[in-house]
Backbone bond lengths (Angstrom), bond angles and torsions (degrees), N, CA, C in turn:
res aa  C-N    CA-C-N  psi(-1)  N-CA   C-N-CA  omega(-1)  CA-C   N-CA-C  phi
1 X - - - 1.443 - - 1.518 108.39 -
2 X 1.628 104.75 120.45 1.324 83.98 176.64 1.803 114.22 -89.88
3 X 2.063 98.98 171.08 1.505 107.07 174.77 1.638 123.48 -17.25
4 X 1.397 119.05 -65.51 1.421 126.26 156.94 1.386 131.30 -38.99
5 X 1.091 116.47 33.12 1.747 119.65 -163.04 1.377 94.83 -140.01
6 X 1.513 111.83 -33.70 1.471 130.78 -165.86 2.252 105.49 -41.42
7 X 1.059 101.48 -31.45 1.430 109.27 173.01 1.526 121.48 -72.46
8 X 1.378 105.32 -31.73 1.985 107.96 156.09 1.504 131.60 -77.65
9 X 1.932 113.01 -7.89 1.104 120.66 152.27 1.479 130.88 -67.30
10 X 0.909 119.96 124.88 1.486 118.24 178.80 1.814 101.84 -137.13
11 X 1.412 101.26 108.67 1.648 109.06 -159.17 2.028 83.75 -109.30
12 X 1.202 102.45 134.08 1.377 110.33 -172.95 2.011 103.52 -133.16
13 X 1.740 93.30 44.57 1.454 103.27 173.14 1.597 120.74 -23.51
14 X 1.125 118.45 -63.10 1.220 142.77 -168.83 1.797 107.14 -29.60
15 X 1.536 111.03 -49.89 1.355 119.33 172.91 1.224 113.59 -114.30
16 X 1.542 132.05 17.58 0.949 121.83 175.46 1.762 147.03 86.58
17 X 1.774 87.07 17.63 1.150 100.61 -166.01 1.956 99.87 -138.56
18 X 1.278 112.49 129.37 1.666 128.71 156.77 0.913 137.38 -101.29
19 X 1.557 135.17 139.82 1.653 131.86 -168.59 1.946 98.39 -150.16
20 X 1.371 69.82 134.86 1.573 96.12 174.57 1.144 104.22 -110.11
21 X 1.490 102.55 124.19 2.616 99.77 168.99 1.174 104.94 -82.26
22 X 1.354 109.61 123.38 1.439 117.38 -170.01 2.288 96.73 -97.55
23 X 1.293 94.67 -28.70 1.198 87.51 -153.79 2.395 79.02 -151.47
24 X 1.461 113.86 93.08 1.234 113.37 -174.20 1.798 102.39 -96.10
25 X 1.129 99.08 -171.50 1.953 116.33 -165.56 1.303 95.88 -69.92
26 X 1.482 123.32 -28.52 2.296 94.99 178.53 1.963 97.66 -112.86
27 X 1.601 84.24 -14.29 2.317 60.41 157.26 1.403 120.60 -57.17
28 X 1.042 142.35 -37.42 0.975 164.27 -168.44 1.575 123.21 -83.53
29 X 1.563 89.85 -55.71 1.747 103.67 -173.92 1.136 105.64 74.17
30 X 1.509 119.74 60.62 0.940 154.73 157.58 2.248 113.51 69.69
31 X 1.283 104.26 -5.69 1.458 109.68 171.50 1.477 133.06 -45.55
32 X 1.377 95.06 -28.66 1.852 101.04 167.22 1.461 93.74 -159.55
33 X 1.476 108.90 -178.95 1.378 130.87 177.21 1.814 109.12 -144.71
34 X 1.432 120.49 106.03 1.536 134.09 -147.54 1.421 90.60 -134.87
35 X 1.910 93.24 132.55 1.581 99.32 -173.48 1.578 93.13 -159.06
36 X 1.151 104.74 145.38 1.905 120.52 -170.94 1.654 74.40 -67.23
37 X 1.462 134.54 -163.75 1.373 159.11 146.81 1.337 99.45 -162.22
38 X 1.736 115.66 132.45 1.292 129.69 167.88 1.887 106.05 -124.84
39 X 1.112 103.45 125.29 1.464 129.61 -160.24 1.737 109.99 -111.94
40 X 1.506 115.39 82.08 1.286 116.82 174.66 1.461 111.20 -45.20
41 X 1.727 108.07 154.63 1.674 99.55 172.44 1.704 113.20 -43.64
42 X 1.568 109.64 171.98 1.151 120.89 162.29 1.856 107.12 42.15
43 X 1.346 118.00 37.93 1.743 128.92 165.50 1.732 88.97 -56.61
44 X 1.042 89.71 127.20 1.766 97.39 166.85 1.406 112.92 -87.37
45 X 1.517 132.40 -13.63 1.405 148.20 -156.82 1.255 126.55 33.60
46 X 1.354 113.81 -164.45 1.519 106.65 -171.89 1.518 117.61 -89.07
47 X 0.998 136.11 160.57 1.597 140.31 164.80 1.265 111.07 -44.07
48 X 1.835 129.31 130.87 1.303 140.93 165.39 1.442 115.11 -22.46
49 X 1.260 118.89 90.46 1.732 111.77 -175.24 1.584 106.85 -127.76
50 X 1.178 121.27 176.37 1.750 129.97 178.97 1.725 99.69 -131.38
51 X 1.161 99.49 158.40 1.733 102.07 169.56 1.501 90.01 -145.87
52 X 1.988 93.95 106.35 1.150 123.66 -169.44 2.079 120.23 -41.85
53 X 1.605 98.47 -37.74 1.544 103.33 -159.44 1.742 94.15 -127.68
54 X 1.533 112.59 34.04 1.644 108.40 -177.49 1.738 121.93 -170.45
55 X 1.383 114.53 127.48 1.329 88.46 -148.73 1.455 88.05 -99.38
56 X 1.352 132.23 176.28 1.483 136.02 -166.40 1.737 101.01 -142.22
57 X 1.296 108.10 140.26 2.041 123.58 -174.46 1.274 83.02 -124.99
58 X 1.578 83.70 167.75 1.243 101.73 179.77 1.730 91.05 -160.60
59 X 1.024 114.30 144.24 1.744 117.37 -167.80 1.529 96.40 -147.71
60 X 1.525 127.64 109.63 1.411 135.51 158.89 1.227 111.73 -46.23
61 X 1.430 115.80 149.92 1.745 140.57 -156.09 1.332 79.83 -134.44
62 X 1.604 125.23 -69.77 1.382 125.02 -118.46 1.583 92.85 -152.41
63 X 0.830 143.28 126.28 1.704 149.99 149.70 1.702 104.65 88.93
64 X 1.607 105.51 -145.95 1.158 101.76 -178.58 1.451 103.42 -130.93
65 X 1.488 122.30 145.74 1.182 112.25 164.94 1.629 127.43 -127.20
66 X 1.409 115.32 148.13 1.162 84.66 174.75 1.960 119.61 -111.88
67 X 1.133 94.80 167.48 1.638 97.75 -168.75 1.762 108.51 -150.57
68 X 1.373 85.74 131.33 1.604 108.78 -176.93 1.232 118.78 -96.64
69 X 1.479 131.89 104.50 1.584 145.60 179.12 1.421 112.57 -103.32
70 X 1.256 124.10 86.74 1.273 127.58 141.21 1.970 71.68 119.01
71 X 1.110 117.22 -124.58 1.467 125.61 155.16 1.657 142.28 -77.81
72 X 1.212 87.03 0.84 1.504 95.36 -172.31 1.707 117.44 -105.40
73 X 1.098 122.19 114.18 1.075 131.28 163.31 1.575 120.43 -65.99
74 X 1.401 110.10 118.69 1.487 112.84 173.60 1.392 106.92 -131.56
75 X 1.661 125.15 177.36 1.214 141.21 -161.39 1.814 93.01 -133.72
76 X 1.466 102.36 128.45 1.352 85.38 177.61 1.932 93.43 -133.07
77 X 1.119 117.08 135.46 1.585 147.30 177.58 1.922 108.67 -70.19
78 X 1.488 98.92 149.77 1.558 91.80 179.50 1.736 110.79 -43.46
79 X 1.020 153.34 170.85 1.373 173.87 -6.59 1.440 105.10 -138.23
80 X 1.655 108.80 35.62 1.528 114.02 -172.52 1.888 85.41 -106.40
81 X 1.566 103.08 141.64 1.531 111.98 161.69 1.541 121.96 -123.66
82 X 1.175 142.30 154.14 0.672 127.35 150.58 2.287 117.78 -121.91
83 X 1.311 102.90 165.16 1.631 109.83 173.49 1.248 98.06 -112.79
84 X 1.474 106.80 138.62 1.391 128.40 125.66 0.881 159.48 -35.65
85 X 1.323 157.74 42.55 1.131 137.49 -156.77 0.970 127.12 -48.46
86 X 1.927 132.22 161.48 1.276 140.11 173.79 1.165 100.16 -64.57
87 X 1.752 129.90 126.32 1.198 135.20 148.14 1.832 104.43 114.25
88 X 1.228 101.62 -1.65 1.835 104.49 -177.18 1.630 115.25 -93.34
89 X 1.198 126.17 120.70 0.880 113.11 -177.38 1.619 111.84 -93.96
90 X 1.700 102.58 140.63 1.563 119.09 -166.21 1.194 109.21 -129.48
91 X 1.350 135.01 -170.67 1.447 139.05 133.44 1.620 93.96 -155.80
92 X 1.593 101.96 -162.05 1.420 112.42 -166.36 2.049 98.63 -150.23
93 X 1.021 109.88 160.49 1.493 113.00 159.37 1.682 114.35 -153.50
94 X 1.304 123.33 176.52 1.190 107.30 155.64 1.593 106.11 -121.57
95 X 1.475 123.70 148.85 1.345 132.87 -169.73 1.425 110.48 -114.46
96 X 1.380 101.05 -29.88 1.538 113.21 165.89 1.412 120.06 -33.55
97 X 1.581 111.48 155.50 1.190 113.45 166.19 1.551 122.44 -90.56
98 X 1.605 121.13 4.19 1.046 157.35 -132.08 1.838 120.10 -143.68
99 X 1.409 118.45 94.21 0.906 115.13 162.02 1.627 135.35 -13.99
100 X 1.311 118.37 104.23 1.638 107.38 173.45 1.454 130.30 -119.84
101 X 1.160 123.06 151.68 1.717 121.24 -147.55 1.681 83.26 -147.82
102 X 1.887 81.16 131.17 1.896 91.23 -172.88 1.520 95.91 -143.65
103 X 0.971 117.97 -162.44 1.604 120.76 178.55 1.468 89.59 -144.84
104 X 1.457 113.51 135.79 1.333 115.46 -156.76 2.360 83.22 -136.14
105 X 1.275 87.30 119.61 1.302 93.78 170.42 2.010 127.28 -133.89
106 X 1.177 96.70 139.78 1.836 102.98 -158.29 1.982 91.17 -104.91
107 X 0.811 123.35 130.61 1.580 133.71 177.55 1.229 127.32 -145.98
108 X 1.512 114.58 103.60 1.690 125.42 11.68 1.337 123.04 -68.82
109 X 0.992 122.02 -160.60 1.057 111.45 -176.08 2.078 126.63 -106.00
110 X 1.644 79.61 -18.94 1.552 94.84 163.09 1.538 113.44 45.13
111 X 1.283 110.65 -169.99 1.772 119.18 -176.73 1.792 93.26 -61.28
112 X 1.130 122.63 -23.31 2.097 116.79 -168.41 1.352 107.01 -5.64
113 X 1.362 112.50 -77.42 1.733 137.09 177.18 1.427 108.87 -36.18
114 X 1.030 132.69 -69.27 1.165 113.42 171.72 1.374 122.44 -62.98
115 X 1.361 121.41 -62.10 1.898 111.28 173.48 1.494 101.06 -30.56
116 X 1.435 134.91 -62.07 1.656 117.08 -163.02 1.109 94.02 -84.41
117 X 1.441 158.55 46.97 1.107 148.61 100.62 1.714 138.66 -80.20
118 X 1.415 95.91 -8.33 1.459 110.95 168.24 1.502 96.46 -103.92
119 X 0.965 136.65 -50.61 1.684 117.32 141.09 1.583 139.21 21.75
120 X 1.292 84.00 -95.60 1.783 119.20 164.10 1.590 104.54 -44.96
121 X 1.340 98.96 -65.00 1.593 103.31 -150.84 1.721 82.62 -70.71
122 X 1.226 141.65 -39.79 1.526 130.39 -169.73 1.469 117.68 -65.94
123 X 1.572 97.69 -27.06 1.824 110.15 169.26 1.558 114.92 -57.51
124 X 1.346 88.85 -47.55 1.588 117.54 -153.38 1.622 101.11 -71.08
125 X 1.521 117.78 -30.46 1.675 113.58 -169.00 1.582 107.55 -93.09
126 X 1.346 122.53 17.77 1.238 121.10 176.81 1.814 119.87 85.76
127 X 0.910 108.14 -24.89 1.964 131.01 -165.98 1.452 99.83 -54.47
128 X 1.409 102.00 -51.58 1.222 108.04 -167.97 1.500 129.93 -107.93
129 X 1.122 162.47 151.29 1.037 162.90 -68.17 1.393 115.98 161.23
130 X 1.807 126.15 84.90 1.554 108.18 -175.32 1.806 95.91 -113.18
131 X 0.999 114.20 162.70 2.065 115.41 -22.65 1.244 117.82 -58.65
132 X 1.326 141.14 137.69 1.527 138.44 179.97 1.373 109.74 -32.28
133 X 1.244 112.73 84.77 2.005 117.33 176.10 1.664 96.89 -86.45
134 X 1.426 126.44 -13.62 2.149 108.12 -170.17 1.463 87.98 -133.84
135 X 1.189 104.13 164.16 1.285 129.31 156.53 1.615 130.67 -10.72
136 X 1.487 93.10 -56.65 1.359 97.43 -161.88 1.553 102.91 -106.28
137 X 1.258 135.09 8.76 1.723 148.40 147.09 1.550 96.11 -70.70
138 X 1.720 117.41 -56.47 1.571 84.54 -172.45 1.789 117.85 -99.28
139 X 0.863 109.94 17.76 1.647 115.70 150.69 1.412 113.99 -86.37
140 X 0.957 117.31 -20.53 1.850 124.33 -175.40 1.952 98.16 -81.21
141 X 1.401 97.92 -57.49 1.614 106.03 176.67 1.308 119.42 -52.43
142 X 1.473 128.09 -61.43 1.631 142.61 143.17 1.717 102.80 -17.23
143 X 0.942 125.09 -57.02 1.503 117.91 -174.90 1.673 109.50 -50.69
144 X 1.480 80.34 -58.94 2.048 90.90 -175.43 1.113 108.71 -46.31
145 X 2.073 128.56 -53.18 1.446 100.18 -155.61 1.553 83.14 -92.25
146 X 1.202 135.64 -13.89 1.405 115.84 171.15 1.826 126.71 -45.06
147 X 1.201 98.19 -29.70 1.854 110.44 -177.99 1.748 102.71 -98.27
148 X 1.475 118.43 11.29 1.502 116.58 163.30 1.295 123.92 -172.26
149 X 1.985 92.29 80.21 1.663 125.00 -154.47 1.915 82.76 -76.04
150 X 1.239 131.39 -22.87 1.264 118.97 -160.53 1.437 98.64 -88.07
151 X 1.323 136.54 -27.04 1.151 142.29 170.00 1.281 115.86 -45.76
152 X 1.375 97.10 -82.55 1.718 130.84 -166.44 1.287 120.21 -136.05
153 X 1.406 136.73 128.44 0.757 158.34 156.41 1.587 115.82 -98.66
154 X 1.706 122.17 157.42 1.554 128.98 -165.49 1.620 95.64 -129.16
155 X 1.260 104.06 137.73 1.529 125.04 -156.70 1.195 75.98 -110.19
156 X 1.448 133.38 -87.73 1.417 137.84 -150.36 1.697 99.05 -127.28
157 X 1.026 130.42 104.51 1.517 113.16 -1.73 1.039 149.89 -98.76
158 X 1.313 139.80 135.56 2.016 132.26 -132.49 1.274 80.33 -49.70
159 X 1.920 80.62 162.14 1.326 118.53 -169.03 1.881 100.40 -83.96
160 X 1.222 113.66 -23.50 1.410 124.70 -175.79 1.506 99.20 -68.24
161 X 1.370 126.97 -37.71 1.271 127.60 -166.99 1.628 106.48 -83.09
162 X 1.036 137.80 -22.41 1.452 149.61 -131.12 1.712 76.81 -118.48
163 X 1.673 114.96 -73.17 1.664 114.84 173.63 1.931 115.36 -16.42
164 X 1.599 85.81 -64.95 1.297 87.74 -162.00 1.351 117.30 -75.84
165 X 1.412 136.53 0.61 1.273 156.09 173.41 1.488 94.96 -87.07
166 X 1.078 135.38 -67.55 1.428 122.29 171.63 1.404 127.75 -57.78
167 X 1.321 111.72 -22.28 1.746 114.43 153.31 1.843 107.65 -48.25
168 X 1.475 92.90 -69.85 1.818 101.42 -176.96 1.700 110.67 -39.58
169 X 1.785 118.60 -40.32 1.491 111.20 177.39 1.689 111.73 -72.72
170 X 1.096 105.19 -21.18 1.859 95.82 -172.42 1.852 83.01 -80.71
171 X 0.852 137.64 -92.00 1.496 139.34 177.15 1.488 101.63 5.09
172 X 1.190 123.12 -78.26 1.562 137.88 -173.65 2.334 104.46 -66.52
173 X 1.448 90.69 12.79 1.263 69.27 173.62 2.220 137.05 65.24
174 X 1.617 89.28 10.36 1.482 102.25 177.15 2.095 104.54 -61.20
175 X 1.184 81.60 -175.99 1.917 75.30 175.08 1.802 85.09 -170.80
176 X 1.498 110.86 124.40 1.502 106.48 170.38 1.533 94.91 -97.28
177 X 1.428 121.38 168.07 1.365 168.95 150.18 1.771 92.82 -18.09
178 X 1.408 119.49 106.63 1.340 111.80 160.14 1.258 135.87 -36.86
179 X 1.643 109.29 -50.19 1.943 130.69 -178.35 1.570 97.40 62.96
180 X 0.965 91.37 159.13 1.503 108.87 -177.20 1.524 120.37 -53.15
């Protein structure tokens, strides 16, 4: 990759996870949103969530991962994929001892690109704290998917709880990351 690419990296050290945009919101013109994901051992992943109006794949490159659809936990092997549906709530981790690399795609592509870039940049300024271990990481986090209910929504932990935690940061004066 060359130097100039450096803006489709979004390295999210902190928990152990990197993404390259393979394919961002005006490559496309907005039809999908396509990103390498590299998953250090033991990725704890993100919290049980749905993205109400878009369904999201995920297709192994590299190791194994596992990923939770609706209730079900599965293991998926290099050139195994699975879809999402709109409205299911999933997540993913890796358990492996073993690095895993997938191509993780959101369709359409919707606000995605920016939320994981206000993301990044909220990882990236120190404020916040992954995985949200205090207070003020998960009022900071609550803000984000609170400002992109069409995106993402948080299953566990309710979405009611996450609201009202981002009430408490506008109150207290928090401020997330514009993004592009």
């Amino acid at each position: 990759m060359g130097s100039g690419d450096q803006d489709r990296v979004l390295d999210f050290a902190e928990i152990g996870m990197w993404w390259e945009i393979t394919k961002s919101t005006a490559d496309t013109g907005g039809e999908l949103f396509e990103a390498v994901n590299v998953l250090a051992p033991n990725f704890a992943g993100p919290p049980l969530h749905v993205h109400p109006t878009a369904e999201e794949s995920y297709s192994v490159v590299s190791g194994t991962l596992d990923v939770c659809v609706g209730d079900q936990w599965r293991k998926l092997n290099v050139g195994e994929s699975v879809t999402v549906p709109a409205g299911v709530p999933h997540t993913l981790k890796n358990t492996s001892g073993a690095e895993v690399r997938l191509v993780n795609v959101h369709k359409p592509a919707l606000g995605f690109e920016r939320f994981f870039r206000r993301f990044h940049a909220l990882a990236r300024s120190g404020k916040m704290k992954l995985p949200p271990s205090d207070l003020r990481s998960a009022i900071l986090i609550s803000m984000l998917f609170s400002e992109h209910p069409g995106e993402i929504a948080s299953v566990k932990p309710p979405r009611r709880l996450m609201i009202v935690l981002a009430f408490v940061g506008k109150l207290l004066g928090y401020k997330l990351p514009p993004g592009p």
